[in-house]
C-alpha positions in Angstrom: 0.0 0.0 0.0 1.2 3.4 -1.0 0.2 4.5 2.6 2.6 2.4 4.2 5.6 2.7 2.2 6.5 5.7 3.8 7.7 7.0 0.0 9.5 10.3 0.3 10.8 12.5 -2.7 14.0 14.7 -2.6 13.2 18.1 -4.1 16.0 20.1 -5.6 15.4 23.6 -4.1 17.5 25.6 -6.3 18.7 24.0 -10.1 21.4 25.2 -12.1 19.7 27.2 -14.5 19.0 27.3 -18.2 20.9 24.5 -18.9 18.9 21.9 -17.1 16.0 23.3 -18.7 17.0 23.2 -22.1 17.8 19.5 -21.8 14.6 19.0 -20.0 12.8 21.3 -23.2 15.0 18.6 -25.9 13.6 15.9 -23.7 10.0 16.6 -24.3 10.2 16.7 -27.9 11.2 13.3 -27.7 8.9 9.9 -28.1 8.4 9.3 -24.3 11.8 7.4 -22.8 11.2 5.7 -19.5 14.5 5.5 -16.6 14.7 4.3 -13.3 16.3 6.7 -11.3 17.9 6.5 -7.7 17.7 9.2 -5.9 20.3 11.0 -3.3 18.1 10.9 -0.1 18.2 8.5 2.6 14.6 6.2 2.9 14.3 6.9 -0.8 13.2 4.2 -3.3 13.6 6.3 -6.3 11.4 6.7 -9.0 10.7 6.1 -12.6 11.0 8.9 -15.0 8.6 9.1 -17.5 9.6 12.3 -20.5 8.4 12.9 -24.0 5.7 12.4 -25.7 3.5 9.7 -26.1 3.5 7.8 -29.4 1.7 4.8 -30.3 4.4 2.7 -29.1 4.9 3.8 -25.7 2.8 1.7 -24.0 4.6 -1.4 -25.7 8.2 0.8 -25.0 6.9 1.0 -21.1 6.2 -3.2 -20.7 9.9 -3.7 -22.2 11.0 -1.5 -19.4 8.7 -2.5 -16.6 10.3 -6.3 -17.5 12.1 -7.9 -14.7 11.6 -5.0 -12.2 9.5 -4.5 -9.2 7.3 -1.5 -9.9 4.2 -2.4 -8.0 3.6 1.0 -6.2 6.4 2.8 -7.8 6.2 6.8 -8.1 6.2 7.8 -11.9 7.8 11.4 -12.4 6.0 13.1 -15.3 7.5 15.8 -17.9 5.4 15.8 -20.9 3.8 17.9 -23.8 0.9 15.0 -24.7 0.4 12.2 -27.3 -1.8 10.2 -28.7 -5.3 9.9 -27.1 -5.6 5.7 -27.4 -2.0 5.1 -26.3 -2.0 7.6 -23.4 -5.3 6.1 -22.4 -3.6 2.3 -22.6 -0.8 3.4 -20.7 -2.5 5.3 -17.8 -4.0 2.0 -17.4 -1.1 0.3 -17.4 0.3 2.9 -14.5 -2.6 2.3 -12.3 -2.8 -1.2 -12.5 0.5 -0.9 -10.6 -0.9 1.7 -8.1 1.4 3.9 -8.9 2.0 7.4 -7.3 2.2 10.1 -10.2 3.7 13.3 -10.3 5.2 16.3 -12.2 9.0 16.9 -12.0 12.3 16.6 -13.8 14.9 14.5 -12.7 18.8 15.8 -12.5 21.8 14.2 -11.8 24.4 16.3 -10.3 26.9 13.1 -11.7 26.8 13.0 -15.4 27.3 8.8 -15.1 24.3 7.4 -16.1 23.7 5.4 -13.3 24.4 8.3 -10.4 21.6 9.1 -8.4 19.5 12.5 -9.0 17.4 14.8 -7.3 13.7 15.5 -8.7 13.4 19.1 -10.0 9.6 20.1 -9.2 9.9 23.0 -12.3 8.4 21.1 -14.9 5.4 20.4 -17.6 2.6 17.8 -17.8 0.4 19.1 -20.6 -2.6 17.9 -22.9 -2.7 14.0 -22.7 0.0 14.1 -20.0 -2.8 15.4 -17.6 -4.4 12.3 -18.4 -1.8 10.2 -17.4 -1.3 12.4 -13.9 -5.1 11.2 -13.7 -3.4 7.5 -13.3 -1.7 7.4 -10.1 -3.5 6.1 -7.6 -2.3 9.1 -5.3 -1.2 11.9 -7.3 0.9 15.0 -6.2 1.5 18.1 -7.8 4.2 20.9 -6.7 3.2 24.5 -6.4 6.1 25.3 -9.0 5.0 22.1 -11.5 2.8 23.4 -15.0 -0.3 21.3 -15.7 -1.7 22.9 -18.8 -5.1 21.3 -20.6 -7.1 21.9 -24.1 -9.2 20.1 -26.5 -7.9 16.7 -28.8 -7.8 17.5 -32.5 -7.0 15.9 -35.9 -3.6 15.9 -35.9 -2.9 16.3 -39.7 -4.9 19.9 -39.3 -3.6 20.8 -36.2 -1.3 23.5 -37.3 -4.6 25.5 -39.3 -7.5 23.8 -38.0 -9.5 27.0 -38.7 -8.8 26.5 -42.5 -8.8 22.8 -42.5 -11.5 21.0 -43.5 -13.6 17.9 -41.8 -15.5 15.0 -43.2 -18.3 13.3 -41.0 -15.6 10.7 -40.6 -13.3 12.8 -39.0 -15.7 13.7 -36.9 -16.7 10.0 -35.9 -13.2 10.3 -34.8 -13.3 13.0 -32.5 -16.4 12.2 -31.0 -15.4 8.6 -29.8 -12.1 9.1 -28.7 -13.7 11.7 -26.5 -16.1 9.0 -25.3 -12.9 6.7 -24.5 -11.5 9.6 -23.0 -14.3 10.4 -20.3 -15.0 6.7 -19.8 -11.3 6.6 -18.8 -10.9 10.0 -16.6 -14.2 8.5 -14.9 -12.6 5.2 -14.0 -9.9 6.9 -13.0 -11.6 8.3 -10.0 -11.3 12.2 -12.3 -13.8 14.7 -12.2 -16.3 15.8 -15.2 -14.7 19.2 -14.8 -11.0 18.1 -15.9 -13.2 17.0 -19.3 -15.1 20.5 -19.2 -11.8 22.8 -19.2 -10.2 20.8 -21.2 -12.9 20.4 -24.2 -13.4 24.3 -23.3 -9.6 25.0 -24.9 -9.8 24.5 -29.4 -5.9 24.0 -30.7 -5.6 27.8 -31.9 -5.9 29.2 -28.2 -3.1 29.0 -25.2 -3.2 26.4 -23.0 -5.2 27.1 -20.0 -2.8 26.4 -16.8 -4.8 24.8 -13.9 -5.0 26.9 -10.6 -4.3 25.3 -7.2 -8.2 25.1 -7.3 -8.7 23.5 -10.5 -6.3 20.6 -9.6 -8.3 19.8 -6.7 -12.0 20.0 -8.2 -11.0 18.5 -10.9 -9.3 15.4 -8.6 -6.0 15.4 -10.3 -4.1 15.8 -6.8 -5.4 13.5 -4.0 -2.3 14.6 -1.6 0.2 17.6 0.1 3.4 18.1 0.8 2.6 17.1 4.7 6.6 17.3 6.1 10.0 19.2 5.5 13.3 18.1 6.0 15.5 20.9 8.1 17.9 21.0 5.3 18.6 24.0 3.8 19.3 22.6 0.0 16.1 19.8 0.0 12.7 19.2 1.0 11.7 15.7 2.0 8.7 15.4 1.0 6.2 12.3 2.6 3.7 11.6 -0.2 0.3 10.6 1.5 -3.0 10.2 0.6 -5.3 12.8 1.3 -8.8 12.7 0.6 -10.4 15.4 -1.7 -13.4 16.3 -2.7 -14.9 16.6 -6.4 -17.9 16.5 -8.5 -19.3 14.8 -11.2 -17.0 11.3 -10.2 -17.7 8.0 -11.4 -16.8 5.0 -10.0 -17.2 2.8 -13.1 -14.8 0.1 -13.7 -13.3 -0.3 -17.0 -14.6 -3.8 -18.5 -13.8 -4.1 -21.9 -9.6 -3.8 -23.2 -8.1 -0.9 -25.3 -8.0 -2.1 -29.0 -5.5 -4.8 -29.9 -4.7 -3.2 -33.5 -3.6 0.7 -34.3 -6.9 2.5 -35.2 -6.9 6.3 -36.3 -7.6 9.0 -33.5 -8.1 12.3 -33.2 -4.6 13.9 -33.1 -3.1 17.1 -32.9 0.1 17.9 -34.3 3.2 18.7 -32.0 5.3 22.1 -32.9 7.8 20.5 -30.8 9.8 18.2 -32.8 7.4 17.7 -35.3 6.1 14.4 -34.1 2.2 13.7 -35.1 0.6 13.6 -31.7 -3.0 13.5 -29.4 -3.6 16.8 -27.2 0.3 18.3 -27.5 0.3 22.0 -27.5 0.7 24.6 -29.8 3.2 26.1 -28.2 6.7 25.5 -26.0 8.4 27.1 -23.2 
């Protein structure tokens, strides 16, 4: 039980600057790339790190990595611009049948050896479909300086000019059942009709809309605080536990029925970051 392992997170309180975030920024162009990462602090299991987008192979690229390891209750460190609607959905399943804890952060190694341990930088991005996947954990915590940024899915071959593009009635079947698949899975996700009403609120030619301290809460996408501090002056040790929190509009459907066994066409929208043809990534970068 997540309640019990007594997980604890080290939190970098100050990073060196532009260069860490212009590798995290290179990073999230990427296809998503999954790493275990051992941490610095004492009582720390570590976490898996979880940056890029999310193509139609990541939730095959995340069982090759899950192979052989112990990740039952594992925290799973989010940095993300989106991805495809069916595999993000497939592989938010795939994080909560572990009960995993999810977060937003960015992990840096103060070593450059691949295998030193790193501390988790909470400045970081979980936008579009990564919100979705933040919807996975089983607990889920978000720090105050972490970016959680939501609009609508698209087509992602007319993402770039959706205004001008133009739509056939089987484009639209598209659309309007990958957002039934979506809401089915924010609902059995224990997530909150709202997340679905400021997302769907946000077309592909607007900004982003950043979710408030408020609007992570109603819409159930953080179930816990930071609730102790370490006396150190250079990190936080934060105790990740679950905290109840209220919501509306929450389902407690079980999902009964598997994600589809063959690649089927979804609405998309296209990526200006990297050029990568992806669900829910934004229109712009940081």
């Amino acid at each position: 039980m997540l309640v019990g392992a007594g997980l604890c997170i080290a939190w970098m309180a100050v990073l060196s600057g532009s260069v860490h975030a212009g590798v995290a920024l290179e990073e999230r162009k990427l296809p998503m790339k999954f790493t275990w990462v051992d941490c610095q602090q004492p009582n720390c299991r570590g976490w898996v790190s979880a940056t890029g987008i999310v193509i139609a192979d990541s939730p095959r690229d995340f069982d090759e990595f899950a192979r052989g390891r112990q990740l039952d209750g594992a925290t799973i460190v989010l940095d993300s611009s989106g991805g495809s609607v069916n595999a993000s959905i497939a592989l938010g399943r795939r994080f909560r049948e572990l009960g995993a804890l999810t977060t937003v952060g960015v992990s840096v190694r103060t070593n450059t050896a691949q295998s030193a341990p790193a501390n988790m930088a909470p400045v970081a991005y979980c936008e579009s479909m990564c919100v979705f996947l933040l919807l996975s954990g089983k607990t889920r915590y978000v720090p105050e300086t972490a970016h959680v940024r939501v609009h609508q899915i698209w087509l992602g071959d007319r993402a770039n000019d959706a205004k001008a593009a133009t739509y056939s009635a089987d484009d639209l079947v598209i659309v309007e059942r990958d957002i039934g698949r979506l809401a089915k899975y924010t609902f059995d996700m224990g997530g909150a009709g709202d997340l679905l009403s400021l997302s769907l609120n946000v077309p592909p030619w607007e900004e982003l809309h950043e979710l408030s301290r408020d609007e992570l809460r109603l819409t159930n996408l953080v179930t816990t605080d930071m609730v102790a501090q370490a006396s150190s002056p250079n990190a936080a040790m934060v105790e990740l536990t679950p905290k109840p929190v209220p919501g509306r509009f929450v389902s407690s459907v079980v999902a009964t029925s598997p994600e589809p066994a063959k690649p089927v066409k979804s609405a998309e929208a296209m990526s200006l970051t990297g050029g990568v043809r992806t669900a829910m990534t934004p229109p712009r970068q940081e």
